[in-house]
RODO-2510 file (C-alpha; in nm, 4 decimals, decimal comma):
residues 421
     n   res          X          Y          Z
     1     x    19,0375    22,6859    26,4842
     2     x    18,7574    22,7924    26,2056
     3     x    18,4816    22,5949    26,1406
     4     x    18,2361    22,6067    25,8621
     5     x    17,8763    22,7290    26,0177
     6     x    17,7568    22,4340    25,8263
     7     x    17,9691    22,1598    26,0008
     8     x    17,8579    22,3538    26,3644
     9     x    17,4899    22,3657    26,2813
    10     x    17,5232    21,9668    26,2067
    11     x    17,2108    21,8113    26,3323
    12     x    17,2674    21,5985    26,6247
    13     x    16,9409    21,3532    26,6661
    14     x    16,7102    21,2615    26,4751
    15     x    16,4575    21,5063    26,5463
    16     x    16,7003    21,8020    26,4184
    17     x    16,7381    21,6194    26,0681
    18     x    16,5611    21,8323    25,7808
    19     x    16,3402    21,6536    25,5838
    20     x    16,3301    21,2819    25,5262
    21     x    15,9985    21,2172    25,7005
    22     x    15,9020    20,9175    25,5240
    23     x    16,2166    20,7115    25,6812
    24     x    16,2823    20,9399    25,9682
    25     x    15,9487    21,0490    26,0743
    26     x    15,7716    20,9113    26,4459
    27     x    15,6727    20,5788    26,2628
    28     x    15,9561    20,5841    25,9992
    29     x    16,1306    20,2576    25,9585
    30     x    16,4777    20,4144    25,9601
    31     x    16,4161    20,5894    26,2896
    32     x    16,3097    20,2528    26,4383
    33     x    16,5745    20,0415    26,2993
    34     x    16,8030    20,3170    26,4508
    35     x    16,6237    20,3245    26,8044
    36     x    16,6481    19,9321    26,7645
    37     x    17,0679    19,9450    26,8041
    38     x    17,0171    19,6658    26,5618
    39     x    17,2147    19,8284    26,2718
    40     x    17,2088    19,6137    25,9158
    41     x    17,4203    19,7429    25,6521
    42     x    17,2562    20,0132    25,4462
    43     x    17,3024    20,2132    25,1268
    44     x    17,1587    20,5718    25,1566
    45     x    17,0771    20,7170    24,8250
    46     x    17,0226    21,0752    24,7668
    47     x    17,1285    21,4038    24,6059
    48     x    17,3762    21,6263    24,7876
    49     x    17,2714    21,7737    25,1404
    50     x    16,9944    21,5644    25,1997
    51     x    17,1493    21,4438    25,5121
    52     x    17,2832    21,1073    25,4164
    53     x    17,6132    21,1585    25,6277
    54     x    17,4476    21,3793    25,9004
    55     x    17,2566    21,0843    25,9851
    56     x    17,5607    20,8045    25,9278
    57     x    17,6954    21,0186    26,2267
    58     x    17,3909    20,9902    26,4718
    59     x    17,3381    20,6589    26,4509
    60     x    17,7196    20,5896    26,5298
    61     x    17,6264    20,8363    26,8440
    62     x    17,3163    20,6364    26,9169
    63     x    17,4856    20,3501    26,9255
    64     x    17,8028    20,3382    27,1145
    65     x    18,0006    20,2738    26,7742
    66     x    18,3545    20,2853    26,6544
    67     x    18,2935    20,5265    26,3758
    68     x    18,5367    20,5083    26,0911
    69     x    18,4950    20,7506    25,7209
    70     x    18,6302    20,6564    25,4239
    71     x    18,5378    20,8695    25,0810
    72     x    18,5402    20,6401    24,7762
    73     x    18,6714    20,9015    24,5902
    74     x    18,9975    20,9170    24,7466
    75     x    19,0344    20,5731    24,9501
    76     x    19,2115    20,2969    24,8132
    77     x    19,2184    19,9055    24,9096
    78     x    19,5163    19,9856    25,1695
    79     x    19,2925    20,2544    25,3289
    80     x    18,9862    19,9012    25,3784
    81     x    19,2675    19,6839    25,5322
    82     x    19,3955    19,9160    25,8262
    83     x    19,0109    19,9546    25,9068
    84     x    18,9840    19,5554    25,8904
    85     x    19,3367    19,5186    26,1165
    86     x    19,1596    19,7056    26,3843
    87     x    18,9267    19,4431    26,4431
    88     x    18,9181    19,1874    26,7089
    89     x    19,1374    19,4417    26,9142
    90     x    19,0728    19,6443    27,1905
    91     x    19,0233    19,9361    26,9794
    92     x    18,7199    19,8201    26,8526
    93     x    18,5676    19,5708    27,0648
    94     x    18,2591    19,6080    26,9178
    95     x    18,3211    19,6118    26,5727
    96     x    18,2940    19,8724    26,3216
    97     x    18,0744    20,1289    26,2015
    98     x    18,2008    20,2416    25,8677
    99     x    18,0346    20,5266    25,6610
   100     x    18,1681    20,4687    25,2901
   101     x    18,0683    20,8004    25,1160
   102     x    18,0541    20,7844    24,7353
   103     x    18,0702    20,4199    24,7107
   104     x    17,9829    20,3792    24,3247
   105     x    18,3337    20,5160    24,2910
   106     x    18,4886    20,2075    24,4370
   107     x    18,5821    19,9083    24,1664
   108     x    18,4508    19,5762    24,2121
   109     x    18,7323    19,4300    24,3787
   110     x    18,7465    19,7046    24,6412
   111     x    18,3710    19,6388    24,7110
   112     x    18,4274    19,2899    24,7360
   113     x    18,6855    19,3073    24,9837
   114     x    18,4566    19,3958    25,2534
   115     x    18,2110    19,1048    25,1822
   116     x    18,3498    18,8621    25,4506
   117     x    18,3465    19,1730    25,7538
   118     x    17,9846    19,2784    25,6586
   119     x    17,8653    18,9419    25,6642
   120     x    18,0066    18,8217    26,0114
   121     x    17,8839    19,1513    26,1233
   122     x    18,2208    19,2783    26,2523
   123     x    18,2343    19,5944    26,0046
   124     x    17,8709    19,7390    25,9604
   125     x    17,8600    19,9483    25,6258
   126     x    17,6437    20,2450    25,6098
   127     x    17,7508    20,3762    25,1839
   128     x    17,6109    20,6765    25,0655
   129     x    17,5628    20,7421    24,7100
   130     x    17,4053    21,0052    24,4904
   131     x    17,3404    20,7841    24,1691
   132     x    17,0988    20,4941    24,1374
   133     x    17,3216    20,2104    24,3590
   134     x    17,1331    19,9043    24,1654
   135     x    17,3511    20,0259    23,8924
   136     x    17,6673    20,1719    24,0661
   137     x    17,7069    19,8923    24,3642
   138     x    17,8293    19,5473    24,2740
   139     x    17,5124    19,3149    24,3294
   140     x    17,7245    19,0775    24,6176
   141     x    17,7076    19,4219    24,8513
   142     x    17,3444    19,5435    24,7445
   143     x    17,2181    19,2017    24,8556
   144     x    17,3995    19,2321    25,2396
   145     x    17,2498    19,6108    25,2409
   146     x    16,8934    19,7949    25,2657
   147     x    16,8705    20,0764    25,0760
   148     x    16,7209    20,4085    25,2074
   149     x    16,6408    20,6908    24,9564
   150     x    16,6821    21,0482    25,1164
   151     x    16,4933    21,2979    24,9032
   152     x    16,5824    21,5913    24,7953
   153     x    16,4862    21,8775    25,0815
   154     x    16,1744    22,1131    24,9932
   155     x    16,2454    22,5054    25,0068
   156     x    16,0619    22,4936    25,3505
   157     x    16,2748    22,2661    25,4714
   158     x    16,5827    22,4607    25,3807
   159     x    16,4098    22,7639    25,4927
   160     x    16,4264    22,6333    25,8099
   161     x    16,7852    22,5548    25,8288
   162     x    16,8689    22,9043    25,7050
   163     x    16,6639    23,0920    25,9870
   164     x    16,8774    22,8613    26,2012
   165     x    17,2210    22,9857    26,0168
   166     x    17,1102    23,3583    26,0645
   167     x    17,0610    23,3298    26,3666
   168     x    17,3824    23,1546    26,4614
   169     x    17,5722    23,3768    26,1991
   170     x    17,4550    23,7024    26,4415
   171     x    17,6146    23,5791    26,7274
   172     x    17,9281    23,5664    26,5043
   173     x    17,9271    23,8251    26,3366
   174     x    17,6860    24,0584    26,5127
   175     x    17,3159    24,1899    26,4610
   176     x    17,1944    24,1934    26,1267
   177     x    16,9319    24,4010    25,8896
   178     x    16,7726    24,1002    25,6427
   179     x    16,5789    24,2002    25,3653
   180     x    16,2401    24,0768    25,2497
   181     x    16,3056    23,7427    25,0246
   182     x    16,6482    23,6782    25,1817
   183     x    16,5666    23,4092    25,3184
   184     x    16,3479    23,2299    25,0550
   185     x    16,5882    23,3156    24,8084
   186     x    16,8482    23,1141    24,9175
   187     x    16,5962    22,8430    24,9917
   188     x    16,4650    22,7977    24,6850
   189     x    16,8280    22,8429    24,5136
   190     x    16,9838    22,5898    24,7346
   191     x    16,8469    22,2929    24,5109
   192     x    16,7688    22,1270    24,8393
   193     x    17,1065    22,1246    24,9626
   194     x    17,1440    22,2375    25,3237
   195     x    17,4431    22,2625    25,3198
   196     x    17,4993    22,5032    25,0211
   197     x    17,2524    22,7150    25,1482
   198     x    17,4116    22,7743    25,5230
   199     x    17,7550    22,8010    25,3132
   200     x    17,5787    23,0862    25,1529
   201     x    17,4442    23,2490    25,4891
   202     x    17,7861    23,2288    25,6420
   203     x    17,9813    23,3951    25,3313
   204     x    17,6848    23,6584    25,3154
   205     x    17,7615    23,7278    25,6788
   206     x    18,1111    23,7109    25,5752
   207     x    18,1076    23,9996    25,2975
   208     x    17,8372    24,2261    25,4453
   209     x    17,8602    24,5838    25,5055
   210     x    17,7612    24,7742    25,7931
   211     x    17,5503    25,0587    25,7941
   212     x    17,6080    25,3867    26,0256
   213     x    17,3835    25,1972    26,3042
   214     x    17,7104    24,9395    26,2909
   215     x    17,4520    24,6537    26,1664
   216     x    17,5089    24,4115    25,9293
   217     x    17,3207    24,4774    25,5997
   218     x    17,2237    24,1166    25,4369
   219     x    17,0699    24,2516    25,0700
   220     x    16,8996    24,0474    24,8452
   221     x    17,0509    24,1514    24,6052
   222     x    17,4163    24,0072    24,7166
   223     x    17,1985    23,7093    24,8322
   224     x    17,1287    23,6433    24,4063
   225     x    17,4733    23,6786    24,3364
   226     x    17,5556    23,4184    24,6184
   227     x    17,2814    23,1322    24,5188
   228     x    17,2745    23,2427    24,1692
   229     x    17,3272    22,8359    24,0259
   230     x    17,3317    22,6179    24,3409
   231     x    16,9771    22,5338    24,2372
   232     x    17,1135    22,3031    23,9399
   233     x    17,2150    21,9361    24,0590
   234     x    17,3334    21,8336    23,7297
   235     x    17,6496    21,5636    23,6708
   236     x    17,6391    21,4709    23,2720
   237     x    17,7689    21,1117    23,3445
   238     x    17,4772    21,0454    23,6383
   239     x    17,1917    21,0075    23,7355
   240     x    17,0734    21,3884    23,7424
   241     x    17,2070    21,3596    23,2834
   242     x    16,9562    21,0824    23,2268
   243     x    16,6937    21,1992    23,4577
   244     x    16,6549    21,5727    23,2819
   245     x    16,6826    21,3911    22,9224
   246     x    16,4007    21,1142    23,0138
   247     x    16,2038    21,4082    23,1999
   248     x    16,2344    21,6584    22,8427
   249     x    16,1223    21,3233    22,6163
   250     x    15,8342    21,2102    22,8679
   251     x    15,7259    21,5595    22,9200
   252     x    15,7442    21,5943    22,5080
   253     x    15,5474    21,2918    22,4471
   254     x    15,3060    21,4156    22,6855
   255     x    15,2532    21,6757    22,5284
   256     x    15,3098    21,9043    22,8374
   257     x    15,5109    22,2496    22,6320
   258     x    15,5565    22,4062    22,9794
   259     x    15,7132    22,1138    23,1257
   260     x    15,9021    22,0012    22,8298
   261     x    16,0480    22,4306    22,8567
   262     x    16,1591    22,3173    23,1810
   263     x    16,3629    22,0316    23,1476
   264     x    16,5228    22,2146    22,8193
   265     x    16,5830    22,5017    23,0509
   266     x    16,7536    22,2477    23,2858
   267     x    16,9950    22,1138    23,0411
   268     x    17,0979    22,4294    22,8916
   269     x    17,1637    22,5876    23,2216
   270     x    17,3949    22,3176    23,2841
   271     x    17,5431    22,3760    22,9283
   272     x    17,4446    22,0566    22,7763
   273     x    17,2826    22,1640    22,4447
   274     x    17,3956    21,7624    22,3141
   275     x    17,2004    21,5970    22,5044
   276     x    16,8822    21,8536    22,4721
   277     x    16,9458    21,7959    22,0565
   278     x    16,9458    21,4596    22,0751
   279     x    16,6350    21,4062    22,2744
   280     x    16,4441    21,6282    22,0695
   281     x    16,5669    21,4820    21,7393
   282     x    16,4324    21,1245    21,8760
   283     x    16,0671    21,2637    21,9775
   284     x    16,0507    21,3911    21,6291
   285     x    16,0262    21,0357    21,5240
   286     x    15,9380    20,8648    21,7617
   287     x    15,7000    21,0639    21,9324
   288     x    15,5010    21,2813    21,6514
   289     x    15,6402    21,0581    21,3918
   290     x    15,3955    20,9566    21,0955
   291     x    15,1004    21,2110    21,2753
   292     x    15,3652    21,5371    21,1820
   293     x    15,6067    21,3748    20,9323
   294     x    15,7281    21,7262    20,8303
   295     x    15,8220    21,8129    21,2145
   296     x    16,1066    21,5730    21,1456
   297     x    16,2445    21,8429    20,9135
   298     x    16,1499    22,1257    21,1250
   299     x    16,3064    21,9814    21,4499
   300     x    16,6323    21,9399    21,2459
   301     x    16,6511    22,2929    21,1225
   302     x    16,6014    22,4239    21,4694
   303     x    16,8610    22,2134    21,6073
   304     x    17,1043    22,2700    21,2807
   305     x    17,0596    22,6531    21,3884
   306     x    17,1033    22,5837    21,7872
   307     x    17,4151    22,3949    21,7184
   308     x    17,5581    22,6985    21,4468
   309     x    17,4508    22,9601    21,7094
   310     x    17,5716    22,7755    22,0292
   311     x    17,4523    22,9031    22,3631
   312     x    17,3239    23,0720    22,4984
   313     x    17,1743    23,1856    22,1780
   314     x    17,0634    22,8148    22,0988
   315     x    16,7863    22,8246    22,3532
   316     x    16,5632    23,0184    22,0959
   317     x    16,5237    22,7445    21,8106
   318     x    16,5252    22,4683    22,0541
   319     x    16,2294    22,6190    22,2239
   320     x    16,0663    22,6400    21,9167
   321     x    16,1283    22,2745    21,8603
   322     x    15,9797    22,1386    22,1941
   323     x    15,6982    22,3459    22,1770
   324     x    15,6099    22,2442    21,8233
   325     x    15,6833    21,8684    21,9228
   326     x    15,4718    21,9140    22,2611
   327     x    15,1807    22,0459    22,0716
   328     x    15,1681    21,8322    21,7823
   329     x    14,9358    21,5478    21,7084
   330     x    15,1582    21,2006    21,7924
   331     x    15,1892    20,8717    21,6884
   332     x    15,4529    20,6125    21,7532
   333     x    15,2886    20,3986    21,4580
   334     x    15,6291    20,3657    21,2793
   335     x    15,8657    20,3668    21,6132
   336     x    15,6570    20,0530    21,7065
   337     x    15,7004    19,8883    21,3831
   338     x    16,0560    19,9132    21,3543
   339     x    16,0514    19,7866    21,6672
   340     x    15,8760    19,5226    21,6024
   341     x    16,0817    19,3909    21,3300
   342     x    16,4479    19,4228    21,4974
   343     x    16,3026    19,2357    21,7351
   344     x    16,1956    18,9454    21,4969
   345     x    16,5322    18,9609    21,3125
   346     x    16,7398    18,9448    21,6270
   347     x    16,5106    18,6794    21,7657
   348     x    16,5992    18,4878    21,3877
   349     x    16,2649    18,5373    21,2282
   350     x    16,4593    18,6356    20,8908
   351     x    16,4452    18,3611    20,6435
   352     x    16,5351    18,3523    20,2695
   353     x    16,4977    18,7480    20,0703
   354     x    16,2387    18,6460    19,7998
   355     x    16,3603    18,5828    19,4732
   356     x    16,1641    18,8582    19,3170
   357     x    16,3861    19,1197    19,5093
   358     x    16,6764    18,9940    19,5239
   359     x    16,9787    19,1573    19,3224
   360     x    16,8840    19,1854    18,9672
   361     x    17,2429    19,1048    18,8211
   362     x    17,1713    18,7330    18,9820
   363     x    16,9815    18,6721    18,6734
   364     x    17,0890    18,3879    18,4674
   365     x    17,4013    18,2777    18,6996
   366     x    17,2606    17,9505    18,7727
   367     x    16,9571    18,0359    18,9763
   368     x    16,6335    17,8106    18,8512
   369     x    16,4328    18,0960    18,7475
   370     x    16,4956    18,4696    18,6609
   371     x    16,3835    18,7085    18,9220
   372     x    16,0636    18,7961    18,8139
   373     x    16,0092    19,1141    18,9708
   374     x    15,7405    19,3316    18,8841
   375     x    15,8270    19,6919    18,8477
   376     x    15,5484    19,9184    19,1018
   377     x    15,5567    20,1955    18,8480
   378     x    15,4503    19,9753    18,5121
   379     x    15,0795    19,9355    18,6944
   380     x    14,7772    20,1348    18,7498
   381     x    14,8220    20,3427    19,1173
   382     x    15,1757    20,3192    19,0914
   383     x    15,1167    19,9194    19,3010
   384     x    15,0871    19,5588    19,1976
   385     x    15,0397    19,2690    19,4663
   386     x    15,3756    19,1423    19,5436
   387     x    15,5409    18,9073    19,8478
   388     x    15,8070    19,1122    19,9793
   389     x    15,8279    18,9528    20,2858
   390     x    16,0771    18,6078    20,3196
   391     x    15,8346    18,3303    20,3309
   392     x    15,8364    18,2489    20,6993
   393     x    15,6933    18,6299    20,8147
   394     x    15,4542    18,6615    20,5079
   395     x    15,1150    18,8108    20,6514
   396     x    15,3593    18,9475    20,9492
   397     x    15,2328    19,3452    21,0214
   398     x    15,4992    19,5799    21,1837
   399     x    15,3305    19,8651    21,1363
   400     x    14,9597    19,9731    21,2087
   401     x    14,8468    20,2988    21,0578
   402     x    14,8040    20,5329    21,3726
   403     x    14,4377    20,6726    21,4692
   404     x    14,5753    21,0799    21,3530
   405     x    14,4204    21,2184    21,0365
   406     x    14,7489    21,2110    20,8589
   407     x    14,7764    20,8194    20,8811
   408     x    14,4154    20,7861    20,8280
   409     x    14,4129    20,9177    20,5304
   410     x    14,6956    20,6974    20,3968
   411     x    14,4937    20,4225    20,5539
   412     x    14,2077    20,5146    20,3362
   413     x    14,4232    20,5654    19,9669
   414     x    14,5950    20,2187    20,0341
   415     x    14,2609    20,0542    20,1296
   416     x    14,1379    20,2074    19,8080
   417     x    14,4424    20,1106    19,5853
   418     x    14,3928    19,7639    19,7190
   419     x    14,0310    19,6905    19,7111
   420     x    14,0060    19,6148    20,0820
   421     x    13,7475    19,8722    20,1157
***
């Protein structure tokens, strides 16, 4: 019966595991919870082929466990209850280990029906997950559970793992000639996803030629067409969407133009030239805002033009739009003030419009005096002291000219205009 070379190369203890020092290290707290036999109930968190299940299956070896799998994405309630009929019998004396992969997929109700056997301690739930679970697991299971975060593998981690695959994959198939890079290739492509990149040793093996010596002949070139995107973890309704848009904005208001290429890169790779638009639109304003008030104009030209041109084409004016955003001066003088003011209006801090600016066809309908507005443009400077403000926020300042030239030198006119200087 086949089976994949990833499923036989499988790590069996914990000292086989790739990566994860930091909880499975000699002093890691996983690894002595585990060498403990006291098992709590535990979330693991982590992208793909980080290990999460790998080690859900050593620590039901380790400890003498019933080990039952259920995958959230294909499990229903029915599935929970013949797992929950088997306890208390002699097919389970010892209760249950279960290993609940893709929980975040289950609904509340399905969560919830496991409460009662986690807390008596007669099902033990190791979940795995690869989006954030304290938004994806109902709050009644995350308080009954420790979470664990696997991180994603480094290339010489994976490196590792594929050395091991080669040399498994020539006792299958039979000697092999590897070119320079092979192996790093597939490393770095994997994305840090062991799996993926054994998968990719075992279907190299799987399509390679032989030469006249009657070796194998593993190119690097057919290893490029074989890890060509398995670099990209990338789901636009998770974790990996909203951490390559926050990464593009942060790395945009930081005014890092490499780093801000990067993340664009990511999210065009993955084909989603939306959410790159939208998070450069915002930085326009609310990054550069009142420092560049024309890169509002610019940004929206370049992404007018991405959107007309659609990809891949679209990575050109986009490009130009981080790195004019990443190297412009920035203030978020105006973001703060509208800020500021929602939050005063939502908190109630409204109060009356003043009369003065209030609808000027309300004149004469009964109010006790006409409006009485005085019209900017009929004074000297184009400005005439005014309360605009309801009476309860008068004196109130939402926005703070910003320490760039351009607000600076508004600061100065207005300071001017007024006589405050």
């Amino acid at each position: 019966m086949y089976q994949p070379l990833a499923d036989r190369l499988r790590p069996q203890t914990l000292d086989e595991v790739y990566g994860q020092q930091h909880i499975l290290g000699e002093d890691g707290l996983l690894r002595r919870i585990i060498k403990s036999g006291q098992i709590p109930n535990m979330i693991f968190y982590g992208p793909s082929g980080s290990g999460k299940t790998t080690v859900a299956n050593i620590i039901a070896k380790e400890t003498n466990r019933e080990l039952r799998k259920l995958n959230a994405t294909t499990a229903s309630l029915s599935d929970i209850k013949e797992i929950i009929a088997e306890l208390d019998t002699f097919l389970v004396p010892n209760g249950v280990l279960l290993y609940l992969d893709e929980i975040q997929y289950f609904n509340k109700k399905q969560q919830q029906s496991l409460l009662e056997f986690i807390e008596n301690g007669k099902i033990t739930l190791i979940a795995s997950t690869t989006e954030n679970p304290y938004f994806y697991v109902y709050n009644a299971v995350l308080s009954r559970s420790t979470v664990f975060e696997f991180k994603e593998l480094t290339a010489e981690d994976v490196a590792t793992a594929v050395r091991r695959a080669i040399n498994i994959a020539q006792q299958d198939f039979g000697e092999a000639d590897i070119e320079d890079g092979v192996v790093e290739h597939i490393a770095s492509c994997s994305g840090g996803d062991v799996r993926k990149s054994i998968n990719a040793v075992e279907l190299l093996f799987t399509a390679a030629a032989r030469g006249k010596d009657d070796r194998l002949k593993i190119t690097l070139a057919d290893a490029q067409i074989v890890a060509q995107r398995s670099a990209l973890h990338y789901d636009r309704d998770g974790d990996q969407h909203y951490d390559a848009v926050s990464a593009l904005m942060k790395s945009l208001r930081g005014s890092d133009a490499d780093a801000a290429l990067h993340y664009l890169a990511r999210l065009l790779v993955a084909g989603d030239l939306a959410g790159a638009c939208r998070r450069i639109l915002c930085s326009a304003s609310e990054d550069v805002g009142m420092a560049y008030p024309q890169a509002v104009q610019i940004v929206k030209a370049c992404v007018d033009s991405a959107l007309q041109l659609g990809l891949p084409e679209a990575q050109l004016p986009l490009a130009e739009a981080v790195v004019l955003l990443a190297t412009a001066p920035k203030s978020n003088s105006s973001a703060e003030g509208i800020w500021a003011a929602m939050s005063d209006v939502k908190n109630g801090k409204a109060g009356p419009i003043p009369r003065e600016l209030q609808n000027v066809h309300a004149d004469g309908a009964g109010f006790e005096r006409e409006q009485g507005y005085k019209y900017p443009h009929s004074f000297p400077n184009h400005w005439v002291e005014q309360q605009y403000l309801p009476e309860n926020l008068v004196g109130t300042k939402y926005y703070k000219f910003g320490d760039n030239k351009n607000e600076q030198a508004a600061a100065e006119y207005w300071r001017k205009i007024k006589g405050e200087s």
